[in-house]
N, C-alpha and C positions, 0 to 999 in steps of 0.2 A: 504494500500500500504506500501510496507515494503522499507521507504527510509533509505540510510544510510549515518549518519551522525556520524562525531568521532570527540570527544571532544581532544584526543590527535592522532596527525596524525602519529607517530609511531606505533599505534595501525592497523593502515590499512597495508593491507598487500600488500607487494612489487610489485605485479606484476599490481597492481593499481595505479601505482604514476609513476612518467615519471623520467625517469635516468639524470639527472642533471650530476651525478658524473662520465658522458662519457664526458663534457665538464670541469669541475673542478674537480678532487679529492674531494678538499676539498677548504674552504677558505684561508688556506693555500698558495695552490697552486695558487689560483687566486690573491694574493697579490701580488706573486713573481712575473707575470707576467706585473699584473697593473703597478708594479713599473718599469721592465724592457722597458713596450712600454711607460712610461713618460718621461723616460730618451729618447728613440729613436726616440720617438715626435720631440726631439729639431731641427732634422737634417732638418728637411723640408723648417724651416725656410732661411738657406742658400741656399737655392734656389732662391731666393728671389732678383728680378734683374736680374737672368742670362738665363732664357730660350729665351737664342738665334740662338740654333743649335735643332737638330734633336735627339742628346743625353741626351741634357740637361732634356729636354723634357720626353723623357724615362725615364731614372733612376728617375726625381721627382716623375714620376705616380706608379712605381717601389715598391717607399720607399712608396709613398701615401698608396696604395692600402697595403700593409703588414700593415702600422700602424693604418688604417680606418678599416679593416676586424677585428685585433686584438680588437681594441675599440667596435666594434660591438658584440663581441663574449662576451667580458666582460660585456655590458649592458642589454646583454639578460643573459645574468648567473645571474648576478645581478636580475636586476626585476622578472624573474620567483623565485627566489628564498625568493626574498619580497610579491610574489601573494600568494605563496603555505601557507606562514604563516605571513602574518603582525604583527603578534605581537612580532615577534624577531625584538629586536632594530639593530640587528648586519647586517640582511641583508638591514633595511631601509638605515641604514646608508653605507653600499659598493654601491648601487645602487645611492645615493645620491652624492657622488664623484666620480664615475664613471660618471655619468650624465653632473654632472658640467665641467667634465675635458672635456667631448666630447663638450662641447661649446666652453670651450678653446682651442682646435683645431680647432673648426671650424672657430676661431679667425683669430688661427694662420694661417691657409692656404688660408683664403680669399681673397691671394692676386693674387691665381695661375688663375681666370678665370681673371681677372682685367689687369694681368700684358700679357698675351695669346691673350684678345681680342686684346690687345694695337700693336697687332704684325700685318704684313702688310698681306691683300689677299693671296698674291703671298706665302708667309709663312706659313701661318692657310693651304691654300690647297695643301702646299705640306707635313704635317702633317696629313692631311685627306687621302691621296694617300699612305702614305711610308705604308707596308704592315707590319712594326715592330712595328707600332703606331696604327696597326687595334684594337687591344681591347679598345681603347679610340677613335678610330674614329667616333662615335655617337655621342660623347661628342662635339669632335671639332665642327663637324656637328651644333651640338645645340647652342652650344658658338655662331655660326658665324651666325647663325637666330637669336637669342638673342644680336646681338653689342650692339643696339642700347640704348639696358634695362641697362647693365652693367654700372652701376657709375664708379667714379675714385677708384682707389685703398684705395685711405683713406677714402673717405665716404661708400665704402663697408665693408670695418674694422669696423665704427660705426656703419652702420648698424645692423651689425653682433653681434656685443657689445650689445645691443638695445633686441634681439632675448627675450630674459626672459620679459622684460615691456612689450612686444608687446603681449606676451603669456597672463601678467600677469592679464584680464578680465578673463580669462577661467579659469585659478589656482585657484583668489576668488570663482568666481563661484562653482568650482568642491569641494573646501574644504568647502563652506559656505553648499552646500548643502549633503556630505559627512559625515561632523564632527557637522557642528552647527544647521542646519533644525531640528529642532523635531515634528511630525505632530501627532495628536490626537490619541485617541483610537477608534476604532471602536468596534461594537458586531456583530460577523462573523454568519456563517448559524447552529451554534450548540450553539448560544445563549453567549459563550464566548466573552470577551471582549479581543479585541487584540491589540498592537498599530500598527499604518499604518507607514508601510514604501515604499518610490521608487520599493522596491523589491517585496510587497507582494498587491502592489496595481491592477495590471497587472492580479492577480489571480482573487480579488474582481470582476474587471470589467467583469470577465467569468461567473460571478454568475448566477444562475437563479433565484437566491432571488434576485428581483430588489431593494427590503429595503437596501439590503447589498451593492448592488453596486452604488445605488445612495447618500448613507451615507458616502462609501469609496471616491467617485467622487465630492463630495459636499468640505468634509472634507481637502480633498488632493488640491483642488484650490484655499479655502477660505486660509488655510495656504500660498498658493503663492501669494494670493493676499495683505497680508500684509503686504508683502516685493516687492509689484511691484515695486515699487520706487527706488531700493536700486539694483534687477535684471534690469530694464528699463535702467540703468545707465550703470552698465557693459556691457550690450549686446549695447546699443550705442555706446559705449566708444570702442570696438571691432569693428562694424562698420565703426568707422571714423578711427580705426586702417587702417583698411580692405583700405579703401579710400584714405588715405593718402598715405599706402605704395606703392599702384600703380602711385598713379599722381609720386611719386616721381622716380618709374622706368620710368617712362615715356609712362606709357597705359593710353588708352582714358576713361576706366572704371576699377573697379575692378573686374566687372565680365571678361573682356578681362584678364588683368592681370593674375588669377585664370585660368582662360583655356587656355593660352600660354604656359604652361611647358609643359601641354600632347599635344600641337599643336593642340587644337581642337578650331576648328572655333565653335563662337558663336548661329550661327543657329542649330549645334546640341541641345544645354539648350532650345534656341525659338522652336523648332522645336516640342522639346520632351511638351513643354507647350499646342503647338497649339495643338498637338493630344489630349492632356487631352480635351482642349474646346470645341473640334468638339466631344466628348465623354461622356456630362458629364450627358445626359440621359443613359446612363447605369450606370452610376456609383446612380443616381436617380433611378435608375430600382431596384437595388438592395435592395436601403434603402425603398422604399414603399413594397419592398418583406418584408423585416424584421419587417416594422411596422405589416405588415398584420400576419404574424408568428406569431409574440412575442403578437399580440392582445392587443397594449395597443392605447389610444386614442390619446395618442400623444406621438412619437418615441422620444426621446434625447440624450445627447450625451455619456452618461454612458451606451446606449443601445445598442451600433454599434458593442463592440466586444463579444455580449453574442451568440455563436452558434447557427444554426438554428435547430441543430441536435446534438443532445445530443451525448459523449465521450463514446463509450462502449469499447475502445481500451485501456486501464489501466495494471500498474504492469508487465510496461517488464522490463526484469531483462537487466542487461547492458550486459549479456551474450545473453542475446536475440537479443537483438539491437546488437551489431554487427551479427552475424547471417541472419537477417532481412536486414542490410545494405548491405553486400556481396552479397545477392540473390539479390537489388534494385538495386545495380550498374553493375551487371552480363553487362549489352549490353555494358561497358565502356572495354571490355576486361579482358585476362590473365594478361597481365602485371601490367592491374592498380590494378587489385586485389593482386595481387601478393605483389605491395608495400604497399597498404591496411592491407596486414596481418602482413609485416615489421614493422610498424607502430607499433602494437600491442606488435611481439614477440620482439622489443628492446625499449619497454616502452618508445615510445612519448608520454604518453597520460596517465596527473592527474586526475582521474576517480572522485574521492566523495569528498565531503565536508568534512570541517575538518574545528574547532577553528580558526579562522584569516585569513582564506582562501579567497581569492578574490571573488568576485561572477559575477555571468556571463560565457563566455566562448571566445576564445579566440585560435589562431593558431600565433606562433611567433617561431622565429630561426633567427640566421644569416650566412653566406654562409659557413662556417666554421662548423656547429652544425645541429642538425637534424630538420627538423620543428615538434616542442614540439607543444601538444595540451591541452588547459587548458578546464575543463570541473567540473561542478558541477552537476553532475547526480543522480534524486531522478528517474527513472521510469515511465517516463511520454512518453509520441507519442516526446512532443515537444521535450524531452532531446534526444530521438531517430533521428531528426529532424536534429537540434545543433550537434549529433554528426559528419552526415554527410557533411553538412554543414562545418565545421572546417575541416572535414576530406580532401574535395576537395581543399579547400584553404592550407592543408599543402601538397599533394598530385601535388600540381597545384608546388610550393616551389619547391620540390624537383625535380620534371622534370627540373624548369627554372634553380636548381643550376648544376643540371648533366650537364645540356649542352647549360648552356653562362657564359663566363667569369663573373669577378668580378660587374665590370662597367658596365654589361648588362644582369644581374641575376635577379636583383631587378624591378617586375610588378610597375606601377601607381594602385592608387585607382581606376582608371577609367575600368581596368580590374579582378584589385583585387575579384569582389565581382560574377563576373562570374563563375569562376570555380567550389565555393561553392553552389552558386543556380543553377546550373546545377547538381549536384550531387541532390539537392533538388527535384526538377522537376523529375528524373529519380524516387526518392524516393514514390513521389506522384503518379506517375503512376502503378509504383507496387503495391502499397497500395492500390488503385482505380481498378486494375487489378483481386486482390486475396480478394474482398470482395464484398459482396450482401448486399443488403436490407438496414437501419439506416446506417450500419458502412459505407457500400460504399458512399452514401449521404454524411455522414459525411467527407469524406476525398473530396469529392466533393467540398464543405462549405471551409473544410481547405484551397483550392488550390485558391478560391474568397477573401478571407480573405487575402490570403500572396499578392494575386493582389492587392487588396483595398490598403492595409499599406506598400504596398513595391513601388508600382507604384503610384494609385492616392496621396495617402496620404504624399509621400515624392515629389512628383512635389506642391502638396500645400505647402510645406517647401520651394520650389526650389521657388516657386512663391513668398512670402513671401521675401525669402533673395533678388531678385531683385527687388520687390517695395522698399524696405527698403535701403539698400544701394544707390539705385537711388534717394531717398530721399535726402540722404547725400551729392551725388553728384552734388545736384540741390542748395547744399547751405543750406538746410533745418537741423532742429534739429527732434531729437524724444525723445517723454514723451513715460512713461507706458500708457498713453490717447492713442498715438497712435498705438502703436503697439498693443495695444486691439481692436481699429477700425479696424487696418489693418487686423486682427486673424478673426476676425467676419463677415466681407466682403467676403474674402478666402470660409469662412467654409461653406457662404449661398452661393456663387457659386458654390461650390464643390460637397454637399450634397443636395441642392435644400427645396424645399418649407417644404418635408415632414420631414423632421428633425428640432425638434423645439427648436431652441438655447435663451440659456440660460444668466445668468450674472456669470457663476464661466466658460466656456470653451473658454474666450474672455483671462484669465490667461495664456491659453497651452502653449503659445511662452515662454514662464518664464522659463519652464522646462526641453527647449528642448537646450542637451549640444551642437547638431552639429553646433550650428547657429552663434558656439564660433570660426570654420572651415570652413574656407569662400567658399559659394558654394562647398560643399560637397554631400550633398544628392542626387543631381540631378542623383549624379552617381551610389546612389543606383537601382533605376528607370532604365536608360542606360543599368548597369548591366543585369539587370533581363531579361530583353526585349531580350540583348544578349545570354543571359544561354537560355532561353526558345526557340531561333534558332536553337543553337546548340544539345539541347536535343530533337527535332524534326526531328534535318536531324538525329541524331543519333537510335531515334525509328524508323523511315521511311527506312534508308539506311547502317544499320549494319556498318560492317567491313570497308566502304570506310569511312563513317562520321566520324568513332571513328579514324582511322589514320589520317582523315585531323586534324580533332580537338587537339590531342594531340601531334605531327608534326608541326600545323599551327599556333597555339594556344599556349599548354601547356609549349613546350620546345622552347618558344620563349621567355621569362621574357620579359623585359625591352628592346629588342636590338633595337627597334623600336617604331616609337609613337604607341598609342594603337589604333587611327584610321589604321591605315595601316596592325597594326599585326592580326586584327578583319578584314579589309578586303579580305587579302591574306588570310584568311580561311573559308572565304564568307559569312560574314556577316557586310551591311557598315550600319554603323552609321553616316553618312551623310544625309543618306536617313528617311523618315519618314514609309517604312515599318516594319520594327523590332516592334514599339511601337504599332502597327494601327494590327501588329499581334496578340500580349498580349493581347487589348482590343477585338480582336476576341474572342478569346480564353474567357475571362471573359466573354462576349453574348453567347458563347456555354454551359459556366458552368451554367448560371442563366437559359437558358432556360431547362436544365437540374431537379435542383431546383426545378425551375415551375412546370413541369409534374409531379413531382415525391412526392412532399411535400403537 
């Protein structure tokens, strides 16, 4: 396979690297301007005491919104421009004081929800009403469901002060495991000794040499296991973060807390649980499929993501993959294809690898800039996969920035990850469409697989983060003892008898960053369940699905909570169909499998 990688990223040519210099010139330019909105910053704070008319009011959100967009345009200049090559100190360091300064605003202005709520009914709703204050009228909206969380103004100052400590379990974590982790050597399936990293572990465990993957799996846990003590600590120390910050807004847990921005009631997280429980004979069903496959006497846990069905889909060129994606996303329409090829012909989108270059992949912009697409593309299905995926998520961006305002552009997580696995799903089906025999099996396998790790696997995280927290809640402490009990209980639930656990997968929770993001995952899960609605009525019902969806859906960002925005395009997440679909869906693919393997 012919991957390409470049030691100096001048050497790639232009029309593979994403135009940065449509939002900067150059650093230059982005000084001049840093320094213009520091000085323009100051104005906000005179505000300060006096929203007590209807004008006041205006012009702060006025000035707000000019000096918050500016800040935002300059943090993504910044950090993409520290992704594409880390080892320039020049852009670590703009991204670093841009960063910092954005907290000092967020300082500076924390007085604007504090000093708002403190204003009377009669005042907040006739701010909600005036039709000059509509572009923040969601805002008030939320302010006035939220009084009760809102501190006084000076303990929201500290609070707000506090933002970096409260971060700072996940910062150790991310650098401890970034810069100071070093994990052993392995000898890969050409006999080569290689050393193991986070990066190339992921590949290991694909192996069909089970030597190799259970030497990489052994390796990679025994190393986390001699810093339980030291991860058990931070991920505590985050949790009782996680607990304290809500008692002190005044929620009854921290999972309330967590799901009170997007206003989504609790029973969605319980809900999405109880389906897993009423399901976990298919998720059983699978894994005594794989031991029966793989023929070994006893399945474990280095054994779950090795294919059933060998990869004969290799060496597409990135000019392939898009090509491949255009003809995947055909049922999404002209339009969205349309911005699909914009995408390309105004370089969103860092194609290869290069010396210092971030790893992974990645869709970011702010309302001002295009949504850039960060990508590390060697020629694989999955980078074909990832492109699409990113592509929907900046795709998804640009609808919500054409048509809502500032204050109502910006998705939740809780939607975020729709867009993208909906592109995904379309993807799978073409793929599954245009091919026979191994390959189409194959893509079969892949579509059980993105189930297992996208659904069951992140609601066993989602389960995990409320035993644990609830732990804390209840007054309790936690060791690395327990969060290994807790991991290994999950996992015999999850996967059932025929998966034979071990003493190095009782580690996992060590490695896993979301857990640093409280109640995070569940909305992977959420997500998916919603993409695969939408790509349903979308296969089923053409041209009406695809306008509701991106009408109902796409060009709706943030203006609304996302329970509402999902059900005005009909699909509720209140309900436990969505998920009880998914798991159909997975009982169609395995019986599939069955027949056919």
């Amino acid at each position: 396979m012919d991957v390409k990688y470049f030691e100096n990223r001048e050497s790639i040519e232009e029309k593979y690297t994403w135009n940065l210099e449509k939002i900067y010139k150059n650093t230059q330019e982005f000084e001049e301007e840093f320094k213009n909105i520091k000085e323009s910053s100051k104005k906000i704070g005179s505000y300060e005491g006096k929203l007590n008319t209807k004008q006041e009011v205006l012009n702060l959100f006025n000035d707000f919104e000019i000096i918050l967009r500016t800040i935002m345009k300059l943090m993504n200049y910044a950090h993409m421009k520290k992704d594409q090559d880390g080892s320039v100190t020049l852009y670590q360091g703009i991204y670093t004081r841009v960063e910092q300064f954005y907290y000092e605003f967020s300082s500076m202005s924390s007085f604007i929800d504090t000093e708002l709520i403190s204003k009377s009914d009669e005042f907040l709703k006739s701010l909600v009403e005036d039709e000059e204050l509509r572009d923040i009228r969601f805002r008030i909206q939320n302010l006035i469901r939220g009084k009760k969380h809102i501190l006084s103004e000076e303990a929201e100052k500290v609070l707000s002060m506090f933002g970096s400590s409260i971060d700072a379990p996940d910062n150790i974590v991310s650098t401890f495991k970034n810069v100071d982790l070093k994990f052993p050597f392995i000898t890969n399936e050409s006999g080569k000794e290689v050393q193991l990293n986070e990066g190339n572990y992921g590949v290991f465990l694909t192996s069909y040499d089970r030597k190799v993957r259970k030497d990489a799996y052994e390796k990679l846990f025994s190393t986390y296991r001699d810093y339980r003590n030291t991860l058990a600590t931070c991920l505590s120390t985050s949790i009782t973060n996680d607990v304290l910050y809500s008692k002190v807004k005044k929620f009854d847990s921290a999972l309330e807390g967590n799901l009170f921005g997007n206003n989504v009631d609790k029973s969605v997280y319980l809900n999405a649980i109880d389906v897993m429980h009423k399901n976990f004979n298919k998720i059983h069903r699978y894994i005594d499929l794989k031991k029966s496959m793989l023929g070994v006497d006893e399945l474990k846990s280095y054994d779950l993501y090795v294919p059933l069905v060998k990869n004969s889909v290799k060496d597409i060129s990135y000019e392939k993959a898009l090509d491949i994606s255009l003809k995947a996303l055909e049922p999404l329409g002209t339009e969205y294809l349309e911005i699909f090829n914009e995408a390309i012909e105004n370089r969103w989108i860092d194609v290869y690898t290069n010396k210092g270059k971030r790893s992974g992949a990645y869709s970011s912009g702010s309302y001002d800039t295009d949504p850039y697409i960060l990508l590390n593309y060697s020629n694989s299905f999955n980078d074909l996969s990832t492109l699409v995926h990113e592509m929907g998520h900046s795709i998804h961006s640009y609808y919500s920035r054409k048509n809502q305002t500032f204050f109502n552009y910006n998705y939740p997580i809780f939607l975020a990850e729709i867009a993208s696995t909906c592109n995904e799903h379309l993807l799978n089906k073409y793929m599954q469409d245009n091919s026979t025999g191994e390959e189409y099996l194959y893509f079969i396998n892949k579509e059980v697989e993105n189930i297992r790790t996208t659904v069951f696997r992140q609601m066993l995280f989602a389960e995990f983060e409320l035993i644990v927290h609830g732990e804390v809640e209840k007054g309790g402490s936690l060791t690395s003892d327990d969060f290994c009990e807790i991991w290994r209980d999950l996992n015999k639930k999850y996967y059932g008898d025929s998966l034979v656990l071990d003493d190095y997968i009782i580690y996992e929770w060590s490695r896993i960053p979301h857990f640093y993001s409280c109640f995070y995952v569940y909305q992977y899960a959420t997500g998916y369940a919603a993409s695969f609605a939408f790509s349903q009525d979308i296969i089923k019902n053409g041209k009406s699905a695809v306008e509701n969806y991106i009408n109902n859906f796409l060009k709706m960002g943030g203006c609304n909570y996302p329970i509402e925005i999902l059900k005005s395009a009909g699909v509720d997440m209140t309900t436990k169909t969505p998920m009880e679909n998914v798991v159909s869906r997975f009982s169609e693919l395995l019986d599939i499998l069955e027949k056919n393997i």
